[in-house]
C-alpha positions in Angstrom: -49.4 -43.2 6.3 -50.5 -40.1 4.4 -49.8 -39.1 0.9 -46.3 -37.7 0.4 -46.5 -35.5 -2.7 -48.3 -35.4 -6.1 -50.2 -38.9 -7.8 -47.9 -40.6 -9.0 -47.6 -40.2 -13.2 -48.5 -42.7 -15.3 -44.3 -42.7 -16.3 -43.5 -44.1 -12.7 -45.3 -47.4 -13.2 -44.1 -47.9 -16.9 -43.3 -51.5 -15.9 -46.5 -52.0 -13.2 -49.3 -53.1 -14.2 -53.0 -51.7 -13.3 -53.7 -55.2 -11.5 -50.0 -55.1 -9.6 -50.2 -51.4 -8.6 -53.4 -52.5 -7.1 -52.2 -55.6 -5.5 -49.4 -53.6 -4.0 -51.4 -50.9 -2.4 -53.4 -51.4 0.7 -54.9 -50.1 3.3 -52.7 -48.2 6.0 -53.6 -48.2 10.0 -54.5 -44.7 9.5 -56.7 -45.3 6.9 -55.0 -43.7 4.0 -53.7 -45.3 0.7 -49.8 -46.5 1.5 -47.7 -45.3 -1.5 -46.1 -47.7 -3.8 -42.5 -49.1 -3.2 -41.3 -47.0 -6.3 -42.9 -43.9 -5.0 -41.5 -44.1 -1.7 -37.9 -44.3 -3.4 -38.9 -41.4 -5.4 -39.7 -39.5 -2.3 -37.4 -40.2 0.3 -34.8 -40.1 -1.6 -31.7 -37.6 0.3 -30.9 -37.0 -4.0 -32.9 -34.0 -5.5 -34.7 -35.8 -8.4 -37.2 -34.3 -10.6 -39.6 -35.7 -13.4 -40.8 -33.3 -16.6 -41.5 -33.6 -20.0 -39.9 -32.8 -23.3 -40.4 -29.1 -23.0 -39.1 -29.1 -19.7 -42.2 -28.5 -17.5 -42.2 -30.2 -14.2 -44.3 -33.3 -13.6 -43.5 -34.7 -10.2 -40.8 -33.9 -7.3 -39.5 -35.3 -4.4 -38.8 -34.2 -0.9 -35.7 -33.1 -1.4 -35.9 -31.5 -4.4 -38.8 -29.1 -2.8 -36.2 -28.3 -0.2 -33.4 -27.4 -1.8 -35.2 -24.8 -4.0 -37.0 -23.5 -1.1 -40.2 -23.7 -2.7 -43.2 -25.5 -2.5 -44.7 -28.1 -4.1 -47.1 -26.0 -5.8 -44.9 -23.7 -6.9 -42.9 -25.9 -9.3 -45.1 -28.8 -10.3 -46.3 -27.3 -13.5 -43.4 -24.6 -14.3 -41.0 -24.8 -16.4 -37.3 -25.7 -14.9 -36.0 -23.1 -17.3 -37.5 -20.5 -15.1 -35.5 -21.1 -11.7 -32.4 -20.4 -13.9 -30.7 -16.9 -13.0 -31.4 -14.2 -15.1 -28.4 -14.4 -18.1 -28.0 -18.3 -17.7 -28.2 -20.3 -20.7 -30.7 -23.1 -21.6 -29.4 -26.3 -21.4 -29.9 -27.8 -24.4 -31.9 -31.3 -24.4 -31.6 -32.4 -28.0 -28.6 -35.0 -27.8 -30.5 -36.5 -24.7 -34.0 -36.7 -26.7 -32.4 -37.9 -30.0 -30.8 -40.6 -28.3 -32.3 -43.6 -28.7 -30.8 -45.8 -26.0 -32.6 -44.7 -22.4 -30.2 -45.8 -19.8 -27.6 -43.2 -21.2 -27.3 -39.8 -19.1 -27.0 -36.5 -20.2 -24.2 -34.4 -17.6 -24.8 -30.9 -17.6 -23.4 -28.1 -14.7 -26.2 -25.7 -14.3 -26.8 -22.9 -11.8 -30.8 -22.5 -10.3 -31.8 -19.8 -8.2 -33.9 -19.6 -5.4 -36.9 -17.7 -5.1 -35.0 -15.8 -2.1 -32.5 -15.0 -4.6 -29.4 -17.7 -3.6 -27.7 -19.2 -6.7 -27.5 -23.1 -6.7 -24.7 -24.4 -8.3 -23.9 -28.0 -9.4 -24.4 -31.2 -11.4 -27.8 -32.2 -13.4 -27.7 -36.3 -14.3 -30.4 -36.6 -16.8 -31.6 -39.8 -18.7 -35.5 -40.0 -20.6 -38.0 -42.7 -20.4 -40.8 -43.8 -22.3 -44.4 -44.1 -20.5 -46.8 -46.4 -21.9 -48.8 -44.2 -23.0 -45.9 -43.6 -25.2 -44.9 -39.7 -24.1 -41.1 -39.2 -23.4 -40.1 -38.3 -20.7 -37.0 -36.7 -18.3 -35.8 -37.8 -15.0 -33.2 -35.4 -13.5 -31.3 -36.0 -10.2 -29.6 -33.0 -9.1 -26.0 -33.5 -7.2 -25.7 -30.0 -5.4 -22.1 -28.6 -5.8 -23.2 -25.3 -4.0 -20.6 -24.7 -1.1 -17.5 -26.3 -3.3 -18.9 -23.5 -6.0 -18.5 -21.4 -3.6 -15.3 -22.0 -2.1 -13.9 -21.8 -5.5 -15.7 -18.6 -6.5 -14.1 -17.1 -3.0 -10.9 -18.3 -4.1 -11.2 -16.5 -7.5 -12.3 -13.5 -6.0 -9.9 -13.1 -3.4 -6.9 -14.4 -5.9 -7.8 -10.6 -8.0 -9.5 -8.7 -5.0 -7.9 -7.1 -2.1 -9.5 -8.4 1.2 -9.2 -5.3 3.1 -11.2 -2.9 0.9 -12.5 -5.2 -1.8 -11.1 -3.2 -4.4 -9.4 -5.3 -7.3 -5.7 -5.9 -6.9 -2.6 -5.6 -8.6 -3.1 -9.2 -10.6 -6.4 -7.9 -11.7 -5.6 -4.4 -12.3 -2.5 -5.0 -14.8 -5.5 -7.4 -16.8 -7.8 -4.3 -17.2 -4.7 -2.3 -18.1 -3.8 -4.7 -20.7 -7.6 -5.2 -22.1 -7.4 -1.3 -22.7 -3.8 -1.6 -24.3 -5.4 -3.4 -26.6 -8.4 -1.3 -27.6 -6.0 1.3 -28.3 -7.9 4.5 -26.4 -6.8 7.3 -25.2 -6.3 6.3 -21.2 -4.7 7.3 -18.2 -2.6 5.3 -15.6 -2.7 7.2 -12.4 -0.8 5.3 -9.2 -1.5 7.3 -5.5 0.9 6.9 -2.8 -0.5 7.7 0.9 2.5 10.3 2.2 4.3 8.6 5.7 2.0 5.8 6.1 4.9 4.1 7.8 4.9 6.9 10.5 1.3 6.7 10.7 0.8 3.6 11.3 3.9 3.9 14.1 1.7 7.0 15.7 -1.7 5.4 15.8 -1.4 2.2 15.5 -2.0 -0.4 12.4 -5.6 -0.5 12.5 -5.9 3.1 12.3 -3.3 3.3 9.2 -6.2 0.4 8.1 -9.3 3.1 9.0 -7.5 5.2 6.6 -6.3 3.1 3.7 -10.0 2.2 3.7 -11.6 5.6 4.1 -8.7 6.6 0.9 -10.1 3.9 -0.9 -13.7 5.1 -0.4 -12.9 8.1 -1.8 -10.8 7.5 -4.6 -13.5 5.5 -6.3 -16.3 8.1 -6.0 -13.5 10.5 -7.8 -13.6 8.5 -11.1 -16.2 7.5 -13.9 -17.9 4.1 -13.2 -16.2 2.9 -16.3 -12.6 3.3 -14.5 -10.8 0.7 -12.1 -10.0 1.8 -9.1 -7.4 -1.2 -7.3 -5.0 -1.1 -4.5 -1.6 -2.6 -5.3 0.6 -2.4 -2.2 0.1 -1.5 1.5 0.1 2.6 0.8 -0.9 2.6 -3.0 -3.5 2.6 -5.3 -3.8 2.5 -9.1 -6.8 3.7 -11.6 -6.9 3.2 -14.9 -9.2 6.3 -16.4 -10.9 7.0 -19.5 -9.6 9.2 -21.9 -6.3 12.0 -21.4 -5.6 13.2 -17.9 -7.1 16.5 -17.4 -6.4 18.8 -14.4 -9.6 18.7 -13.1 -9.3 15.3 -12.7 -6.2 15.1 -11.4 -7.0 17.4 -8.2 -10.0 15.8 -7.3 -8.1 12.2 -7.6 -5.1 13.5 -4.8 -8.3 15.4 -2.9 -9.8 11.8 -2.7 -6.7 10.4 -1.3 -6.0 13.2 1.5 -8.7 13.1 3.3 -10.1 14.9 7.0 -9.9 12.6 9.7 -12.0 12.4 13.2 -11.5 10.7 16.6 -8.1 9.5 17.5 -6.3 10.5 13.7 -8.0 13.8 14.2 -4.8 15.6 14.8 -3.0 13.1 12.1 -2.7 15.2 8.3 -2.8 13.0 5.5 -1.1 13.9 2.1 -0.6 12.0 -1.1 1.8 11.8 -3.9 0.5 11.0 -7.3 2.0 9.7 -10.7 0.5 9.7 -14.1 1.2 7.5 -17.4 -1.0 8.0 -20.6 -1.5 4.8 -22.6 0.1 4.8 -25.9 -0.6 1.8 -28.2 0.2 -1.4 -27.5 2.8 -2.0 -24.4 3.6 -3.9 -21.8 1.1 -3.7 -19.4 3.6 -4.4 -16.1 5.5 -1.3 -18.4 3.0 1.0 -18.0 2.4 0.6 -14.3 6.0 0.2 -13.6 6.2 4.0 -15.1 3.4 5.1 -13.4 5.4 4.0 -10.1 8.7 6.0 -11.4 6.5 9.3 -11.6 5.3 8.0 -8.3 8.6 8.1 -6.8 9.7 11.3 -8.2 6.7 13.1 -6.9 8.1 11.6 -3.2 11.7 12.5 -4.0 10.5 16.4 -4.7 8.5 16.5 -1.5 5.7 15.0 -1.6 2.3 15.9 -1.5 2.1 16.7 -6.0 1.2 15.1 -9.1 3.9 14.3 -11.0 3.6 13.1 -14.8 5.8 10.0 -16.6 9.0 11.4 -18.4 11.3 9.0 -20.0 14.4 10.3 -18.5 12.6 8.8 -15.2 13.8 5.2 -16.5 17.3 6.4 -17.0 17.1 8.0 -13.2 16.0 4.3 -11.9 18.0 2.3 -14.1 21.2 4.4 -12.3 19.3 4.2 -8.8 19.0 0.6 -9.2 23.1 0.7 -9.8 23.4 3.0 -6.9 21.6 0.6 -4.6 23.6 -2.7 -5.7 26.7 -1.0 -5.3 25.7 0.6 -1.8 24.7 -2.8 -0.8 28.6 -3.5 0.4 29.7 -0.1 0.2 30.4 0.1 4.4 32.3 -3.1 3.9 34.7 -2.0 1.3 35.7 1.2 2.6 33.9 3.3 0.4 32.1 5.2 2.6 34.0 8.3 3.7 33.7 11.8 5.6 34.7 15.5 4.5 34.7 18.3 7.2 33.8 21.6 6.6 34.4 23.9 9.4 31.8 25.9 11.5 33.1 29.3 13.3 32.5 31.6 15.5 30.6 34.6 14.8 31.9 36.7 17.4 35.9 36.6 15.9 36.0 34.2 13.1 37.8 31.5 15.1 37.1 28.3 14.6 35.0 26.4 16.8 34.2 22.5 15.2 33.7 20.7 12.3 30.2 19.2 10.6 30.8 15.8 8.9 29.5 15.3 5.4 29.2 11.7 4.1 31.4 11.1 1.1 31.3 7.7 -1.1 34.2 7.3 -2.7 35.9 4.3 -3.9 32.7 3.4 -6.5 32.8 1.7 -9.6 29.8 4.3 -10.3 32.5 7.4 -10.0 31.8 10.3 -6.8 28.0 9.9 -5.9 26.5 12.8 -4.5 25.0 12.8 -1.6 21.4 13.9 -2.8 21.9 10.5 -5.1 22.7 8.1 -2.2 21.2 8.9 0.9 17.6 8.6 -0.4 18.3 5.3 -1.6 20.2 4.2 1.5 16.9 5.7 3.8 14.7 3.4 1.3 16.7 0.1 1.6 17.3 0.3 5.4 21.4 1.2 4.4 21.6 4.5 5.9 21.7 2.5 9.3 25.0 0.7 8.5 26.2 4.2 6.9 25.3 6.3 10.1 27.5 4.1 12.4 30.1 4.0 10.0 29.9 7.9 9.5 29.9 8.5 13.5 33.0 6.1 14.0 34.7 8.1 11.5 33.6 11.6 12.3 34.5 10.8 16.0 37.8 9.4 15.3 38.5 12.4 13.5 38.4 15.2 16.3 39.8 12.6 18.4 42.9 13.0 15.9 43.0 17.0 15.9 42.3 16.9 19.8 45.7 14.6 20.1 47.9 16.8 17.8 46.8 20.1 19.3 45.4 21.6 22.6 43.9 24.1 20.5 41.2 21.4 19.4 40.5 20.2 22.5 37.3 22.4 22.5 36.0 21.5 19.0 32.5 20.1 18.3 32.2 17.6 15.9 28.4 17.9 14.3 26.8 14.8 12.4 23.6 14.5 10.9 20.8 11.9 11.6 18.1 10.9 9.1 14.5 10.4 10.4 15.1 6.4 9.1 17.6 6.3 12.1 15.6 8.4 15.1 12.9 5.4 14.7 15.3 2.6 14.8 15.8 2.2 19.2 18.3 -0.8 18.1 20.3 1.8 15.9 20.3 5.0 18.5 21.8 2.6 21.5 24.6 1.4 18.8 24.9 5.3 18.1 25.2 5.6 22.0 27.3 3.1 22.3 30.0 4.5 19.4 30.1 7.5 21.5 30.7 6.3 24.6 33.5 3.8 23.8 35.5 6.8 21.8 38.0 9.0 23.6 36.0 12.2 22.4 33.7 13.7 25.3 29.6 13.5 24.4 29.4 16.8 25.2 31.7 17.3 21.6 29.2 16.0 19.8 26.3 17.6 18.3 23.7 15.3 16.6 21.5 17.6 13.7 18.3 16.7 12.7 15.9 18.0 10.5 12.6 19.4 11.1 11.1 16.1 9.1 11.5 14.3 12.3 8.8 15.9 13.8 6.6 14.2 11.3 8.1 11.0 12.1 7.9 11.4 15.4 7.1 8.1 17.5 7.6 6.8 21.2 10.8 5.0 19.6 11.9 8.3 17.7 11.8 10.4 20.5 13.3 7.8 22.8 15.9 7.5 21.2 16.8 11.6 21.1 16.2 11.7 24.7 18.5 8.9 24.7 21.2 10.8 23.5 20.3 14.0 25.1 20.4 12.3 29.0 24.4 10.9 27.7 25.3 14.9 27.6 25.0 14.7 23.4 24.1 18.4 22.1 20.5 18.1 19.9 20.9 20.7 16.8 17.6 21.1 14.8 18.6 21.5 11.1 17.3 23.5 8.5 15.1 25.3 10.9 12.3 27.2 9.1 11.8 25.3 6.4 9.7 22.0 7.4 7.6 21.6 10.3 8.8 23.0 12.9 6.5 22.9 16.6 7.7 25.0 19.0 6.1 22.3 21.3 8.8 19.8 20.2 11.7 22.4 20.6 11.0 22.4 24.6 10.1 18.8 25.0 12.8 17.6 23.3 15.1 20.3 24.9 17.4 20.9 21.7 20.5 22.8 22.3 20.4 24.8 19.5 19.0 25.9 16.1 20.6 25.9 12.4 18.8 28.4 10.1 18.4 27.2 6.6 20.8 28.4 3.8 17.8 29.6 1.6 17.0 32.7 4.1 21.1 33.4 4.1 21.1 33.6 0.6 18.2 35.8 0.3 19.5 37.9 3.6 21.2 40.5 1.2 18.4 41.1 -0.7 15.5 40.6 0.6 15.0 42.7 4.0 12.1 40.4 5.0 14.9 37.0 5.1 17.0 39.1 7.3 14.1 39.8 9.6 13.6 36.2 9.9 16.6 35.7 10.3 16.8 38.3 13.6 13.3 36.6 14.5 14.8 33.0 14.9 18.1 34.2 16.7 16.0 36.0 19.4 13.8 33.2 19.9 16.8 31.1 20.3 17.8 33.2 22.5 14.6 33.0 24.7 15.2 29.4 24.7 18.6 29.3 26.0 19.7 27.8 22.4 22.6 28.7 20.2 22.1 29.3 16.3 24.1 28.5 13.7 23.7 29.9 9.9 25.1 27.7 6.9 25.6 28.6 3.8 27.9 32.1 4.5 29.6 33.3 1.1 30.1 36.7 1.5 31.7 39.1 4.1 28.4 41.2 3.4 26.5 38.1 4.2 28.6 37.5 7.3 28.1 40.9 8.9 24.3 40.6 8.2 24.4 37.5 10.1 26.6 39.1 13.2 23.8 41.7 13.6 21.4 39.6 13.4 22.9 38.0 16.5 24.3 34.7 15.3 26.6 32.6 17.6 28.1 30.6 14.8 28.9 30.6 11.0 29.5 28.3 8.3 29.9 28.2 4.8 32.6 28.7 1.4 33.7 32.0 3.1 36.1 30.3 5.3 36.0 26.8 3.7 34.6 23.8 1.3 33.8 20.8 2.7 37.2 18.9 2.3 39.0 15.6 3.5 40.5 16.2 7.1 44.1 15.7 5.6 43.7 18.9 4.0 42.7 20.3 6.6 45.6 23.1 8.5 45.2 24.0 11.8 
């Protein structure tokens, strides 16, 4: 049998004599020296075990010992352990094993060795010393490798305060750094970035493109900020970064630049915007406050239009503390009643007569006074209500006109118009419910005119358009609201074959002034024309105003000239 490592040191056989070390060896059938029992322990032992003296330089290893460092023998007999620690690892320190007296107690100590191929070792060094006869002490260390558990636990940690998609820290780990600078006291900046639509993104192109460009946004973001500043994602569309120092412009543009960025291959035609808040640090808060302010600018830079950076104001807290009341109270709103509609009447331009009705949503009934509409219906949109608050609007719109159509032939020709939200185009379960309402009421499809605006383009999915078709094929009339103002596609206006076009109340207003509104005006009731669509103009206050609109070639009017929006009891045929 040949030699299996290094002569054995003089320590091994502490307790051998000269004449029984020789007795025990003999002479192999392949004519080498056999090792001694103890050194064949030593060696084939499956634990790592080491020998070294009082300074730590290595004496003898075993097997596995040479293995698991990945070195060879050569290369660590004579070293120093010390110097297969990684770089910043402290020494262990041997004193309470050297000092003590009694040798069959062991020393525990976790340490960390690397590899000279650069992988960290982790686990458990049993150490115990021994005295040689020649009197030297020394250390016998068995090495119980802990690596893979280390490593489980150091994935665990990582992926409890990083996000897995992007690696970026999340919002746990975030809201520490936040607090760490609270506490330091420096000037700072909270900055949270929304992705605009990613819901209709993700609808268009599917999820795993929405993923290409949450981590292409996250990419970006973190080449926009110092290396000092945290970049982390903290929900499925938003980011937060913490950044040095007072928010300057500068910064600020090339933070929402980082976060709208060009796409190729199938999101080439997809534009990506992004809606920014901003929080400066002041002193020592809450860190979950900060952030949760940060999030209210967020939301008002949404509510405004998106696409803007919009700074922390403390009025924003009032505006969600009565938001937050608004959406409770909405919660059961449709149940109680609450939810109500005004008519305001829409007329012909050709002799003033009138011609229909557009139903407004009214809640009434609260224990939070009148809400406005431009209070609720975002917050209903946000929460999923405006579905429950759509049927309940049609059913009531519908049973309206089917009361004037009963009391008098005159209104057997009125149109009853109701407005749809983008929320309730993409919902196929709510459009069929939508179709159904109008097919079990005694008021002819045909009556009905169904307004959206031109933000459903934006939103517009297989489900979304769908569902308009949906209605269109049932003999529904498709209005496109607020025409001019969003995104309109001339595209959509043929494919989805709407029946007519509603200009928006800005260019009426500016009609009398402003000779370049009224030849927009003109503009869109000619091409309306050349589509076989009607137009309707909203917002008609004055006779001057109304006589614009006649020349411009309007087929309908609506506005305070002939009547406010009011309850359908007050309303005289």
């Amino acid at each position: 049998m040949s030699r299996i490592g290094p002569p054995i040191p003089p320590t091994l056989a502490v307790n051998q004599s000269n004449e029984d070390a020789t007795l025990s060896r003999g002479v192999g059938y392949d004519g080498y020296v056999t090792p001694p029992p103890e050194r064949l322990l030593f060696d084939e032992s499956p634990v790592p075990i080491t020998v070294c003296d009082e300074e730590g330089v290595v004496l003898a290893v075993n097997r596995a010992l040479v293995e698991l460092l990945g070195a060879s023998e050569a290369q660590i007999v004579g070293r120093n352990m010390s110097q297969f620690r990684p770089e910043g690892d402290s020494a262990a320190d041997l004193a309470p094993l050297l000092i003590q007296p009694d040798e069959t107690a062991f020393l525990r100590l976790d340490r960390r060795f690397q590899r000279p191929d650069g992988r960290i070792l982790a686990g458990r060094v049993m150490l115990r010393t021994f005295t040689g006869r020649d009197g030297a002490r020394c250390i016998v260390a068995h090495f119980l490798d802990d690596t893979a558990r280390a490593e489980a636990e150091r994935r665990v940690r990582y992926e409890a305060f990083h996000d897995r998609m992007t690696g970026l820290p999340n919002r746990a780990l975030f809201l520490d750094r936040l607090g760490q600078a609270l506490l330091r006291d420096a000037p700072g900046t909270v900055m949270v970035v929304g992705i605009d639509r990613m819901r209709a993104l993700n609808e268009a192109f599917g999820h795993s493109s929405g993923d290409r460009v949450v981590v292409e946004v996250a990419r970006r973001l973190q080449g926009a900020v110092g290396r000092g500043d945290t970049v982390a994602r903290i929900g499925g569309d938003e980011f937060a970064l913490l950044v040095d120092g007072e928010l300057d412009e500068t910064t600020a543009i090339l933070v929402q630049a980082a976060a709208t960025p060009t796409l190729a291959g199938d999101l080439a035609q997809a534009t990506v915007t992004a809606s920014v808040g901003t929080r400066a640090l002041a002193g020592l808060e809450a860190p979950e406050l900060v952030l949760g302010d940060a999030l209210l600018a967020l939301s008002r830079a949404k509510e405004l239009g998106r696409n803007r950076v919009v700074p922390y104001e403390p009025d924003l807290r009032g505006r969600a503390s009565r938001t937050a009341d608004i959406a409770r109270s909405l919660t059961h709103a449709v149940e109680r009643g609450e939810i109500d509609v005004d008519l305001q009447g829409i007329h012909r331009a050709s002799d003033g007569q009138l011609a229909g009705f557009e139903a407004l949503v009214r809640w009434r009934k609260s224990s939070l006074g009148v809400v406005n509409p431009v209070e609720f219906i975002p917050v209903a949109e946000q929460r999923g209500l405006i579905l429950a608050i759509g049927e309940e609007v049609m059913r009531k719109s519908l049973e309206l006109l089917s009361g004037f159509r009963a009391r008098t032939p005159r209104a057997e020709k009125f149109t009853i118009s109701v407005n749809v939200s983008p929320v309730q185009v993409r919902d196929r379960i709510h459009m069929r419910r939508l179709l159904d309402i109008i097919e079990r009421s005694d008021v002819p499809p045909s009556a009905v005119k169904i307004e959206v605006t031109e933000s459903v383009f934006v939103d517009l999915t297989g489900d979304a358009a769908d569902g308009l078709l949906l209605l269109r094929e049932l003999g529904v009339q498709l209005y496109l609201d607020d025409f001019g103002t969003g995104y309109s596609s001339l595209h959509h206006l043929t494919s989805l074959r709407f029946d007519g076009l509603k200009a928006d109340r800005s260019f009426v207003m500016q009609s009398v002034n402003d000779s370049r509104a009224h030849t927009l005006l003109r503009s869109i009731a000619q091409l309306a024309r050349g589509l076989d669509m009607a137009t309707v103009a909203e917002g008609v206050e004055t006779p001057q105003q109304s006589q614009l609109l006649c020349e411009a070639g309007f087929d309908y009017l609506q506005g305070y000239l002939f009547h406010r929006p009011q309850p359908a009891s007050q309303i005289v045929l």
